[in-house]
N, C-alpha and C positions, 0 to 999 in steps of 0.2 A: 185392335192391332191391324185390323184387316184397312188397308189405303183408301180415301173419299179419292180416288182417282176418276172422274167419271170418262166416259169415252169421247167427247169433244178435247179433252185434259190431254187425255193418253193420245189424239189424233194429232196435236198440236206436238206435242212430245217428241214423237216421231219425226214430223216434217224439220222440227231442228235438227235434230238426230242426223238426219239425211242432209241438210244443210251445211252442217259441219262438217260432215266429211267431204261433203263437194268440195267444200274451203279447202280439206286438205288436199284435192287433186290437185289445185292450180300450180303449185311446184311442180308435181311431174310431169303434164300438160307442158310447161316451159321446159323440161332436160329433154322431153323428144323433140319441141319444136328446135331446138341448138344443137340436136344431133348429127346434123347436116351429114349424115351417111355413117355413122360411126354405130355401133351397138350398146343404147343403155343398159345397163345391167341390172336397172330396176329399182337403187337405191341412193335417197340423196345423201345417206350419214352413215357410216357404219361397215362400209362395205364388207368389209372381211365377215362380219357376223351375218351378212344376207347372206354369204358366197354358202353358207355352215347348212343356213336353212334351205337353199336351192338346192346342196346337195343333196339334203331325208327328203324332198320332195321326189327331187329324180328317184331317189332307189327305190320311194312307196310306188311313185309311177309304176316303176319295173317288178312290182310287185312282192318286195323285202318286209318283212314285218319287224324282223329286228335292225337296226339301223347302224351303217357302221360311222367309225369317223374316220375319212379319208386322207384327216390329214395327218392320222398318225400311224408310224410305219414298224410301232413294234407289234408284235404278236397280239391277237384280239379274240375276244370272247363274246361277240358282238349280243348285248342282252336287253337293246336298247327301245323299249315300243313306247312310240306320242302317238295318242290319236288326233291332234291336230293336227301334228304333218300326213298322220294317217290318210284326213280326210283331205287332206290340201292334194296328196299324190294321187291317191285315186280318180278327184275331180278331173285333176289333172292328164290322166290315164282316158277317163271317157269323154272327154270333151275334144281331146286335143291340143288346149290349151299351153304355154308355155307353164314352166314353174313362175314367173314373174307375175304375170296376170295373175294367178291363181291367187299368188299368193296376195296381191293387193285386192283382190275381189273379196277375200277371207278380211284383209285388213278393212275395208268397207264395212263389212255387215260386221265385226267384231265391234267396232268403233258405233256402230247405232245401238246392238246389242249393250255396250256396256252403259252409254247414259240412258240407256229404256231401264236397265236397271238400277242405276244410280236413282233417278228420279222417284222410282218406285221402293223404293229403302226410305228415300228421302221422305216419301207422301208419307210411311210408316213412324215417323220423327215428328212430323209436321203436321199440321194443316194447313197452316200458313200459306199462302200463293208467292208471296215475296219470298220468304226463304227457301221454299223449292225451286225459284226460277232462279232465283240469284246462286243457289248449290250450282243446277245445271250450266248456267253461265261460267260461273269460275271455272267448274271442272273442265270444261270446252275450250277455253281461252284465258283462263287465269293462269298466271304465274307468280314468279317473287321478285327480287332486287337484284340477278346476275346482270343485269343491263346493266348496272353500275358500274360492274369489274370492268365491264368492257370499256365504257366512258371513261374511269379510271386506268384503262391498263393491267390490272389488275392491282393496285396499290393494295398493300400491307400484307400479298401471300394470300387474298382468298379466294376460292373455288368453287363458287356456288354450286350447286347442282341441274339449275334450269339452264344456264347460258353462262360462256364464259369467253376467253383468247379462242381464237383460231378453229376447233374442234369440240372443245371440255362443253358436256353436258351429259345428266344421265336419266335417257329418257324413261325407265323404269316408275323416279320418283315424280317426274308430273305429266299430270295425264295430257294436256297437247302434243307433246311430242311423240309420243308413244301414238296415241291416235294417227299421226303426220307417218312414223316409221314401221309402227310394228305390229301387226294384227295378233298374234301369241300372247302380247303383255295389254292389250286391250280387252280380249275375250277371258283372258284370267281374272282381272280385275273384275269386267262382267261377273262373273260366279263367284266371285268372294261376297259385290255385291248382293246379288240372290240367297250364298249358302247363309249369311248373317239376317238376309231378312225373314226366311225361309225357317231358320233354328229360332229367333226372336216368336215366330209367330207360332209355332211345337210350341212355346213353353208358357206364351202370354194366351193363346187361346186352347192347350191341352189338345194339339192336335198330332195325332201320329200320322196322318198324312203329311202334314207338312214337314214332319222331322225325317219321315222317308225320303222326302224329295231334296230335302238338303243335304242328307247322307250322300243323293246318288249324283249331285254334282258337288259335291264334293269330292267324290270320287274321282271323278273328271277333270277337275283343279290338281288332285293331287297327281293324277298322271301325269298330263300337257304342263306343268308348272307344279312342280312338288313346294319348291322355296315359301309359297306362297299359302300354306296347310300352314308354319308357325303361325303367322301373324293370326289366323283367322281364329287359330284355335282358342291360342293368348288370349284374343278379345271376348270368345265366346265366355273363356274360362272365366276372366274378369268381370263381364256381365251378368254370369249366373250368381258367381259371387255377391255381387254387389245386390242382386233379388234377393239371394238367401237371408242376406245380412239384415236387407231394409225389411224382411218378413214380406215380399209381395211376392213369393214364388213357394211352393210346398216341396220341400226334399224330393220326394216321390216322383213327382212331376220332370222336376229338374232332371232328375237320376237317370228315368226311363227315356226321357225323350233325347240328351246328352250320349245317352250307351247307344241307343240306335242309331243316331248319327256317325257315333265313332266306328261303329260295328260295320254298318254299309260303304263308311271312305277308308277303310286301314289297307285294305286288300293294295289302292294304288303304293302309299308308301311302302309298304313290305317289298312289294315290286321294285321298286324304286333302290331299295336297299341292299336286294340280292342284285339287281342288273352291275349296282359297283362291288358287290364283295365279286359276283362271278368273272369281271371282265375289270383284269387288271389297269387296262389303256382308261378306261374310262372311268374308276376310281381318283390314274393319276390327273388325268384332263379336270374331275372336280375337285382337285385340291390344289388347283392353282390360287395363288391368294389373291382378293381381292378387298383386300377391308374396306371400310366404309370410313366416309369423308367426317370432319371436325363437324362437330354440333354449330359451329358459328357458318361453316358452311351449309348446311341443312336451313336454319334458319334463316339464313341473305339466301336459298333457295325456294323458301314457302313466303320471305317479306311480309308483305300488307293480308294476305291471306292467313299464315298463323298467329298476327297477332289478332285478325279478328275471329278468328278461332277460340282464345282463350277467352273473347270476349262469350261467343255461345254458347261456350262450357259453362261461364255462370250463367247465361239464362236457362240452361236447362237444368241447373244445378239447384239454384234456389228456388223457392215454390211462387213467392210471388213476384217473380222475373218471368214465370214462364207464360208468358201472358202467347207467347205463339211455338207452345210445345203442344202434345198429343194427350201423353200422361206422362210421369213422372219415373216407369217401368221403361220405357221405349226411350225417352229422351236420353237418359244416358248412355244409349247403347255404342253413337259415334265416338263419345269420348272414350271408349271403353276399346274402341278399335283403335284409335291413335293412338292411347298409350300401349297396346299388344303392338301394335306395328311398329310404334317408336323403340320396345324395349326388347325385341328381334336383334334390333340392331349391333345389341349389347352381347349377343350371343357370341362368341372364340369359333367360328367356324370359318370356314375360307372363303366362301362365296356371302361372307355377312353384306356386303357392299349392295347387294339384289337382294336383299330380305327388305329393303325402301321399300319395294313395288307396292303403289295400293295404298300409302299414306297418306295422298297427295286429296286423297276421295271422302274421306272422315274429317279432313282438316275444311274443305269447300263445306260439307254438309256444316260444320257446324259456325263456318263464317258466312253461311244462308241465315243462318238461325240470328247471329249476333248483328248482320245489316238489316231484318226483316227488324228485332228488335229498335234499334236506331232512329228506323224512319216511324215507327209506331211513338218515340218519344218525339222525334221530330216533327210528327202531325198531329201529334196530340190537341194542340187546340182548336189548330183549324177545325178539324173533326168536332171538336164539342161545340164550335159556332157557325158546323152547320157549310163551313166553306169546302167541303168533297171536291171539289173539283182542282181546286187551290193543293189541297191535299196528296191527289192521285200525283200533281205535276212536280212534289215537291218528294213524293217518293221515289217518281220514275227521276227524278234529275240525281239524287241520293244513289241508284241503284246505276245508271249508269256512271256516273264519277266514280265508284269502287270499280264498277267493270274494266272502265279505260285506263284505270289506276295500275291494276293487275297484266296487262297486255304486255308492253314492252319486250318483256324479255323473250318473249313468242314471236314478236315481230321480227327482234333479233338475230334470233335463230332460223326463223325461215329467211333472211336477209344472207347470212352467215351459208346457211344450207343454197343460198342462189350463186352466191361467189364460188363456190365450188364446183356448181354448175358451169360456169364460165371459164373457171381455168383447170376443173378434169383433174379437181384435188392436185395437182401442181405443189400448192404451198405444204401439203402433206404430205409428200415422199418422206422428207424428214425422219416422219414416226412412222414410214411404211403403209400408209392409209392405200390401200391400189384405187385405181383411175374407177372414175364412176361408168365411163364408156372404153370401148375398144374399140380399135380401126377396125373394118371390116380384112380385111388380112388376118389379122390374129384371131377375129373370133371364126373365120372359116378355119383355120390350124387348129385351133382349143377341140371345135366339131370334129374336125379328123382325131384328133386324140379320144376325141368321145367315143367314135367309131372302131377304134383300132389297139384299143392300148384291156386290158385287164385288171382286176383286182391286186395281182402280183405286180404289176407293173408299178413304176414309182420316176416319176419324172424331174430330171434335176433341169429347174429354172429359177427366174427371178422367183422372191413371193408375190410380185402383184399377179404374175401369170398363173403361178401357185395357187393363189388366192381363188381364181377365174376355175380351173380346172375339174374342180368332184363336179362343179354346176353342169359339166359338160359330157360326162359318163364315170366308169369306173376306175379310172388310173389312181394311183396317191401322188401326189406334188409332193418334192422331197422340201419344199418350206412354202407353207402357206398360211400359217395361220399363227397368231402370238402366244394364243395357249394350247391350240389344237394340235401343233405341230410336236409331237412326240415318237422319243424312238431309244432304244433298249442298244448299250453299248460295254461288248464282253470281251475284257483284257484288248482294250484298242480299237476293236470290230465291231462296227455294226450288225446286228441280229435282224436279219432278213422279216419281212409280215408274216410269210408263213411256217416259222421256225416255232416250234413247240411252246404252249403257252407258262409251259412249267421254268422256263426260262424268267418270268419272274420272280418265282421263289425265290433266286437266288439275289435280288435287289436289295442292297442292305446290310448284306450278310458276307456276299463277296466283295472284296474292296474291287475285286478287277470288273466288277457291274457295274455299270452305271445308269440314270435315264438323262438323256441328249434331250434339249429342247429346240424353241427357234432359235435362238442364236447361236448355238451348237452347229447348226443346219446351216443357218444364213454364212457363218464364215467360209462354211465349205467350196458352197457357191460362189463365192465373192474369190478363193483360191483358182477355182475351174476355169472360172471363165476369162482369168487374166494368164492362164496357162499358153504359151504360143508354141510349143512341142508337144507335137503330137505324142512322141512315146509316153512323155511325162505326164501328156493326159491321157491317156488310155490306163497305164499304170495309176492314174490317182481313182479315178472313176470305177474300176475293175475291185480298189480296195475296199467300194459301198457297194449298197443293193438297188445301186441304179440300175435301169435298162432301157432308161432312152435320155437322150438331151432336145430341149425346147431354144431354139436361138433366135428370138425376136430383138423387135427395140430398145426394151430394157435391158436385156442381157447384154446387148451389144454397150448399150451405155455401160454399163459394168467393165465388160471389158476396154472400149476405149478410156473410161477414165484411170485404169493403170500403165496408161501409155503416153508418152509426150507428144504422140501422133496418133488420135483417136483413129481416125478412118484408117490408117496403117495398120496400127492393133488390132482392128476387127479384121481385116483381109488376113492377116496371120494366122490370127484364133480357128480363122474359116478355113483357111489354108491347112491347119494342123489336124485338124478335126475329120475334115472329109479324107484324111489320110489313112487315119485308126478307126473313124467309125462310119457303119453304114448309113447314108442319106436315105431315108425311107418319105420325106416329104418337103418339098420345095417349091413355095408357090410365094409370091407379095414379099411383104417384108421377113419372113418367119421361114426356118430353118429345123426341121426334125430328123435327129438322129438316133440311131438305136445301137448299143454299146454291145461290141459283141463277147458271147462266151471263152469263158477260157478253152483249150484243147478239151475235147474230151465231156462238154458241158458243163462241168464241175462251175460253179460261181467261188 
């Protein structure tokens, strides 16, 4: 079990490693060279869900252990601990570093981290030199067939999952893109990696060391990424199975080294478990639904890669296909992970749609196996007459035609992610995507909010400004985020953040309770800011648990487009406003106001 990895292998390994992710700089390299004075916010796709992770940055910085969500304004029990952002905030804390850097510095060594392990699971499968390079290739820059949708438009409704229109991709299920966005779903991956090769090697060489050390990253998986404990377990459970059945593993063995593993990682999900029973807000944040995409999409998502997938299932399947497997204990171990990762998906739970994460890595492993096979029939005779050289040139032509084959849809998508670049997500307002950069105006404003605003504090603006704001200290954004954005709503009223948490009890039970989401929030907004009487808005405003207004260029476009005379609109809005409330900040384009209390302090 133990990998022929020798250390020239493993040095080689690395320098790709380190190579690919260079490859991933070269798009952010280009958003600050086009920044021309404006503030990148650090992300080319996604924004709203970086703004999520900037925010546990900042509060680890500040030294929070449990982590709140800013963008939600009902009552909280905040129970929340990752030790990745752990580490990300601290880093952050002693270096001085922004949250951004950090976080792509983590996204760096995540992305070498996980193909050092990939590799190294792989050398456990293999011997093969082809089929380990060709695994690490695809997993780096393979994809499927969403370039298609795109060339088509998307003809006939389909949605692949690597690339799609406009935005549509989910970097969870293939590993480029996640390498390109997300260090959290690189580094998870990493450790699923290890804990499966880690538990394989407990049970094929009887080692309780090795089954500690899978237990205790496992552990680690289960904190920083809980979703990611089914898959692995699935595949474990299916693997040991499938020993027990073929008679190459002894009960005992299995039992003992199985329970220690379980025993050392249960602790993160137990955790994981009470943090939603204890804190109502963040129960309902993971029960936002998210199901997972059609099986025809998954598939036009993995392309050329799972159908040579099913092809290395039977070489490792049948005995005398497996002319470049290991042993016959070990080989099955990847198909044993694709089908647990594939049949996650099937699970009735709400966030099923992210139980993908990590399929993308067993399907590469075993389309190494079935090109490494291929080219071994396809030189077959060279090789028996002797022509090696002829041989080597007709593998490497073999090995890169499936590479270049697998690309497209990655190109795509960094294409897709550079248009964005260029027009500052523009074409995404639409579905509320916020701008990749801000003027320097608003992110000095966002700064002052950083500086000046509270926990209790809750700031009624756009959501892209929304969106921009926890990155920037403690306030809550009264709409910033599509699922994060939550809030508790009794007989008409909204229930203030610091209003007793027993106030959800009542969820459910009282018709006059309600939970308000973003677009509960987002209408409100869109009401305010086309309000041009001051009374009417002081009375609208004084009915939430606002206590300040954010008036930038968004907002103002809000308002001028309820108006037949945009710049008119806005001089009104501005005119009514500094009537009823107090200007506490006015600098560039951007406008801060603070609502004031009723007589008497009462809210």
């Amino acid at each position: 079990m133990t990998p022929a990895v020798g250390r020239r292998e493993l040095t080689l390994v690395l320098l790709w490693a380190v190579l690919v992710m260079a490859v991933t700089c070269l798009p952010y390299l280009d958003a600050l060279r086009v920044a021309e004075g404006r503030v990148f916010g650090g992300f080319l796709w996604g924004v709203d869900e970086g703004n999520v992770y900037l925010a546990w940055i900042r509060q680890a910085a500040e030294g929070e252990w449990f982590l709140r969500n800013q963008y939600c304004l009902a009552p909280e029990n905040p129970r929340f601990v990752n030790l990745y952002f752990q580490l990300a905030g601290r880093l952050s804390a002693l270096t001085g570093l922004s949250g951004p850097v950090v976080f792509h510095a983590l996204r760096l060594a995540g992305g070498v981290f996980l193909l050092w392990s990939l590799y190294l699971l792989t050398a456990s499968v293999t011997r093969n030199l082809v089929a380990r390079w060709m695994t690490l290739g695809l997993a780096s820059f393979g994809s499927g067939l969403g370039w298609l949708a795109v060339l088509t438009d998307g003809a006939g409704g389909l949605r692949p999952v690597d690339v799609g229109l406009d935005w549509q991709v989910q970097p969870e299920a293939v590993t480029f893109p996640s390498l390109l966005l997300n260090g959290l779903f690189v580094t998870a991956m990493g450790l699923m990696c290890q804990v499966l090769r880690l538990s394989a090697r407990a049970v094929t060489e009887n080692s309780g060391r090795a089954a500690v050390a899978s237990g205790l990253l496992l552990l680690i998986l289960g904190n920083i990424h809980t979703y990611n404990v089914f898959a692995v377990h699935l595949a474990l459970v299916l693997w040991l199975a499938a020993r027990l059945w073929s008679g190459t593993a002894h009960w005992g063995v299995v039992v003992r080294h199985y329970a220690t593993i379980v025993a050392i990682s249960v602790p993160s999900v137990i955790w994981a478990v009470y943090a939603a029973k204890a804190d109502p807000a963040f129960m309902a944040k993971g029960l936002t639904p998210t199901p997972a995409f059609r099986f025809l999409d998954y598939a036009a998502g993995y392309g050329l890669i799972g159908l040579l997938a099913l092809g290395g299932s039977i070489f490792a399947l049948l005995p005398r296909l497996r002319q470049v497997g290991q042993d016959a204990a070990v080989c099955i171990l990847p198909i044993c992970w694709a089908l647990g990762n594939s049949l996650v998906l099937l699970i009735p739970v709400s966030f099923q749609r992210k139980m993908v994460e990590g399929l993308h890595l067993p399907l590469c492993i075993l389309a190494g196996v079935a090109v490494a096979g291929l080219t071994e029939w396809l030189t077959r005779g060279l090789r028996r007459s002797g022509r090696l050289r002829e041989a080597k040139e007709r593998t490497a032509l073999t090995v890169v035609a499936v590479g270049v084959a697998c690309m497209p849809s990655n190109a795509f998508f960094v294409a897709q992610c550079l248009g964005q670049v260029r027009n500052n997500n523009a074409n995404l307002a639409r579905v509320l995507q916020p701008p990749l950069f801000l003027d320097n105006g608003e992110a000095k404003a966002l700064a002052w909010l950083g500086q000046n605003t509270t926990p209790d504090d809750v700031v009624l603006s756009s959501s892209f400004a929304g969106s921009y704001l926890p990155t920037y200290g403690p306030g809550r954004p009264w709409v910033g985020h599509w699922a994060e954005t939550l809030a508790l709503v009794d007989s008409g009223h909204y229930v203030p953040p610091h209003a007793p948490l027993r106030t959800w009890e009542r969820l459910g039970r009282d018709p006059g309770v309600r939970l308000a989401r973003f677009g509960d929030n987002l209408a409100l907004v869109d009401t305010a800011f086309r309000r041009t009487s001051g009374e009417d808005l002081l009375r609208l405003l004084r009915e939430y648990p606002v206590t300040m207004v954010y008036y930038g260029p968004w907002e103002q476009a809000m308002t001028a487009g309820g108006h037949e005379s945009g710049e008119l609109g806005v001089a009104a809005w501005k005119a009514a406003a500094s009537k009823v409330l107090q200007v506490v900040y006015d600098s560039g384009p951007v406008t801060i106001y603070r609502v004031p209390r009723w007589s008497g302090g009462a809210r």
